[in-house]
C-alpha positions as a printed NumPy array, in Angstrom:
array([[  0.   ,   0.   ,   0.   ],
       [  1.531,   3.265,  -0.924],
       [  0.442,   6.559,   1.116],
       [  1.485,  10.233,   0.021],
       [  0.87 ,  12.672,   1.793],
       [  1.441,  16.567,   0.852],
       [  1.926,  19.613,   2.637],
       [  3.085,  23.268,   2.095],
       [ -0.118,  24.53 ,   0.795],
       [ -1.317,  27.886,   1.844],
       [ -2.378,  31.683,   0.862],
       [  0.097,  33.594,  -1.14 ],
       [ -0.635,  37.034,  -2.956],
       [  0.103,  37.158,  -6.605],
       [  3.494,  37.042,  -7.891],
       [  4.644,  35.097,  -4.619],
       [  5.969,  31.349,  -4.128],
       [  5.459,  27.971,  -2.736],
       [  7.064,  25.079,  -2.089],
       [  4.66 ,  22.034,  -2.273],
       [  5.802,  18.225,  -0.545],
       [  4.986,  15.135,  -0.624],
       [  6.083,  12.499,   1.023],
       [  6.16 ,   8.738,  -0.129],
       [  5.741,   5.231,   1.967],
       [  5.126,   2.069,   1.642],
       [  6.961,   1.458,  -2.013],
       [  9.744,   1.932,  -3.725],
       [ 10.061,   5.596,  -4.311],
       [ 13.188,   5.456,  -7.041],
       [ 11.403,   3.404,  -9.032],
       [  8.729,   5.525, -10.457],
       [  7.546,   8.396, -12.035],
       [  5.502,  11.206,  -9.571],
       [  3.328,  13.786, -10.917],
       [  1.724,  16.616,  -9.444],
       [ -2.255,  17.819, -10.453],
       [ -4.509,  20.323,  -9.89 ],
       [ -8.204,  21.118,  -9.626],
       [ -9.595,  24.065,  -9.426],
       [-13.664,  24.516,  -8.654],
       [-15.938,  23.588, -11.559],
       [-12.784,  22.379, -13.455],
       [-11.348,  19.4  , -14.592],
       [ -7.966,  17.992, -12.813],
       [ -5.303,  18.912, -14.909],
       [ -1.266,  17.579, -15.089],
       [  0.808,  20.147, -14.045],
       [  4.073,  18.394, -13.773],
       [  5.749,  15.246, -13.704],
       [  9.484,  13.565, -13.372],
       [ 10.613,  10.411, -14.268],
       [ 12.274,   7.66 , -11.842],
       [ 15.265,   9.265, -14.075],
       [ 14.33 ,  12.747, -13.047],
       [ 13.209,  14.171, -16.724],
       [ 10.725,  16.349, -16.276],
       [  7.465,  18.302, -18.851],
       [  5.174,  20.491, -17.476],
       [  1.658,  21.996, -18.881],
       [  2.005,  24.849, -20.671],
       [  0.45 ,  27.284, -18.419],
       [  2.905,  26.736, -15.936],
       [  6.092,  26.219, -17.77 ],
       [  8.896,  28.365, -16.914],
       [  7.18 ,  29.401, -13.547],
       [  6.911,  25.499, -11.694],
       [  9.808,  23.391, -11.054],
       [  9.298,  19.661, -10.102],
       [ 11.765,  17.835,  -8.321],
       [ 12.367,  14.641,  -6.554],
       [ 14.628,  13.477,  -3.109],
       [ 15.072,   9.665,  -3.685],
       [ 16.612,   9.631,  -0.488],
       [ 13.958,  11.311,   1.42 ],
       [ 11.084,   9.998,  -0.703],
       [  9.685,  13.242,  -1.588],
       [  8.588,  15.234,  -4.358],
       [  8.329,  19.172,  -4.76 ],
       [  6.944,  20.983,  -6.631],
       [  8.196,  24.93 ,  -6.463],
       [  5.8  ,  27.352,  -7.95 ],
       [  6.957,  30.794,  -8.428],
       [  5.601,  34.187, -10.047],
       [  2.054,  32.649,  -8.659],
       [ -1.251,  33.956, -10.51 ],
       [ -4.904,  33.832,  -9.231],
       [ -5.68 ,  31.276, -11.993],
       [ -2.811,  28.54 , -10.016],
       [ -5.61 ,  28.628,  -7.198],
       [ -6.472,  25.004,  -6.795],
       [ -5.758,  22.061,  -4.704],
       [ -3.211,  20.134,  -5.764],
       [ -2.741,  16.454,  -5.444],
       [  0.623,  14.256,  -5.694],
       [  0.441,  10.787,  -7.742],
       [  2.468,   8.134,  -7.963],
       [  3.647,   6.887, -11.718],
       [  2.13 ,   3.183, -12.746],
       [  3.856,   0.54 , -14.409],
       [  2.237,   2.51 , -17.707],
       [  3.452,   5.946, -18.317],
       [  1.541,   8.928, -18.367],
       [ -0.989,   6.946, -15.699],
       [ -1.327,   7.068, -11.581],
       [ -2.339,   4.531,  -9.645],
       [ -2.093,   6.511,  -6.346],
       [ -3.178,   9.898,  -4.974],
       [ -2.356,  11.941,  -1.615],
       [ -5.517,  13.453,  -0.314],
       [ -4.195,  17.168,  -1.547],
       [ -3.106,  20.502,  -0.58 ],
       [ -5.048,  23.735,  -0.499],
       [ -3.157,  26.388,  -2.732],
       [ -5.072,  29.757,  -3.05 ],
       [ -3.202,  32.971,  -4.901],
       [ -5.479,  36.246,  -3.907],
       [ -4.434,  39.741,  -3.37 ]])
């Protein structure tokens, strides 16, 4: 059974940062890829970022250049950083854990509150 849990969620004004966690148990962490999501109200969850078990990364194109993903294999833990934050990054934001298939999740953390308001 794999658990992930997230933290570092919070209120930020626009234009400020985060640094979003999540920790891994209960697998092998090194093996696979990790993602991060997001869903916003009345919208569909949407791939922000993701890394490989090789740490190659792609990110959606709204948040290219402003997100960073990255990954502790030692600590089991994934980040995501997310700078130059806009209203429109307001969601909650969930971590996955890769699948034997990529580009699919098999396991979710229960997700992190992220809201970007003035």
């Amino acid at each position: 059974q794999v658990q992930l849990v997230e933290s570092g969620g919070g209120l930020v004004q626009p234009g400020g940062s985060l640094r979003l966690s999540c920790a891994a148990s209960g697998s092998i962490f090194s093996r696979y890829a990790m993602g991060w999501y997001r869903q916003a109200p009345g919208k569909q969850r949407e791939l922000v970022a993701q890394i490989t078990s090789a740490g190659s990364t792609n990110y959606a194109d709204s948040v290219k250049g402003r997100f960073t993903i990255s990954r502790d294999n030692g600590k089991n833990t994934v980040y995501l950083q997310m700078n130059s934050l806009r209203p429109e990054d307001t969601a909650v934001y969930y971590c996955a854990k890769g699948s034997a298939t990529w580009g699919k999740f098999d396991y979710w953390g229960q997700g992190t509150q992220v809201t970007v308001s003035s």
